[in-house]
N, C-alpha and C positions, 0 to 999 in steps of 0.2 A: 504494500500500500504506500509505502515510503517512496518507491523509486518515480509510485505514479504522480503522488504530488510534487515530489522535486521535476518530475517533466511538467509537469504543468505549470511549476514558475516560471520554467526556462522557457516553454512558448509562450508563457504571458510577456515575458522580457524582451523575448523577438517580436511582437507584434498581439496582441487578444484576438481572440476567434472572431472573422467582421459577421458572420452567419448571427440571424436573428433566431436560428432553433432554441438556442439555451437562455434567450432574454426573462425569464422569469423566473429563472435560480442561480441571477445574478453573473457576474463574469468571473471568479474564481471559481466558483462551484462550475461554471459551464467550463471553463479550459482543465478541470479536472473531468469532465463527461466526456471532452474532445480528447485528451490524453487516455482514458481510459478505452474508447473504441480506436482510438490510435493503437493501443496495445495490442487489443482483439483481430486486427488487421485491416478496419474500416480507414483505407488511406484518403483523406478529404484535404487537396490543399489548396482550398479557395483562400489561404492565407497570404498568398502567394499572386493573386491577382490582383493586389493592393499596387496601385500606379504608383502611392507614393512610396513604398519601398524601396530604400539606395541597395546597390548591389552586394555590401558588406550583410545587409541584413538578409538576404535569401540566403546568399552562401552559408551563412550565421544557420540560418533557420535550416539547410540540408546539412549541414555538418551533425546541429543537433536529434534531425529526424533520422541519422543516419545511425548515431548513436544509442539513439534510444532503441531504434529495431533490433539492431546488434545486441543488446546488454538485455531487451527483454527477451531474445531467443535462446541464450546463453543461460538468463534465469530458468526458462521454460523449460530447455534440455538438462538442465542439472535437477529440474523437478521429477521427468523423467526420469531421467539415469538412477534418481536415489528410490523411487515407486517400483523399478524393476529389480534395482538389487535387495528390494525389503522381499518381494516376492519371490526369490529364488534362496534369499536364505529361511522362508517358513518353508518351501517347498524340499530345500536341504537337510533341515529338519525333522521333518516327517516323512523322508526316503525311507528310512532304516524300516520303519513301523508299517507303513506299503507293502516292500519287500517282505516283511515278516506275515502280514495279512493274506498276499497273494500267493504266497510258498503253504501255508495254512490250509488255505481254498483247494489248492492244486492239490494238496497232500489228502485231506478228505476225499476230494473226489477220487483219484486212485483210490483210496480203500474202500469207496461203494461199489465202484468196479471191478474190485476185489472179490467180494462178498457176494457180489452179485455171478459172478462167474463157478465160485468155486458151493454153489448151492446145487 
């Protein structure tokens, strides 16, 4: 949640969202709604059609949007990465007791097939 509000200052400091969507929960809460479907991967940059924009400030504004994609995909695959290694070690876990269950299974059923023959 931190890294979305920290984007969201930094596009407020390149320029506020000019989009009337977010006019009635105010303009920080809205460049945190614009930074947050920013993250989702709603890329809107009608920020950018602003005429009076000097050129330091777009470059400003793709350096930062370039950033933040990077550093939230970086957060998003380390989310994954740590979701599948929780999951492989319950399932490392509970190998032994598997194995022990399905050798069980296997081992009854040969001795119904046993029983069953030598009748």
């Amino acid at each position: 949640m931190s890294f979305i509000i920290i984007g969201s200052l930094v596009f407020d400091l390149l320029g506020g969202n000019p989009s009337t969507e977010y006019k009635q929960i105010g303009p920080f809460s809205g460049n945190i709604m614009y930074t947050l479907r920013l993250s989702l991967g709603d890329f809107s940059f009608a920020i950018l059609n602003d005429p009076n924009k000097e050129d330091w400030e777009q470059w400003m504004f793709w350096v930062a949007w370039y950033s933040y994609v990077i550093f939230g995909t970086l957060i998003f695959l380390n989310f994954i990465i740590a979701e599948v290694s929780n999951s492989y070690e319950i399932v490392k876990i509970n190998l032994n007791q598997l194995i022990y269950k399905e050798r069980a299974g296997l081992i009854a059923e040969v001795e119904a097939i046993m029983l069953d023959s030598t009748r």
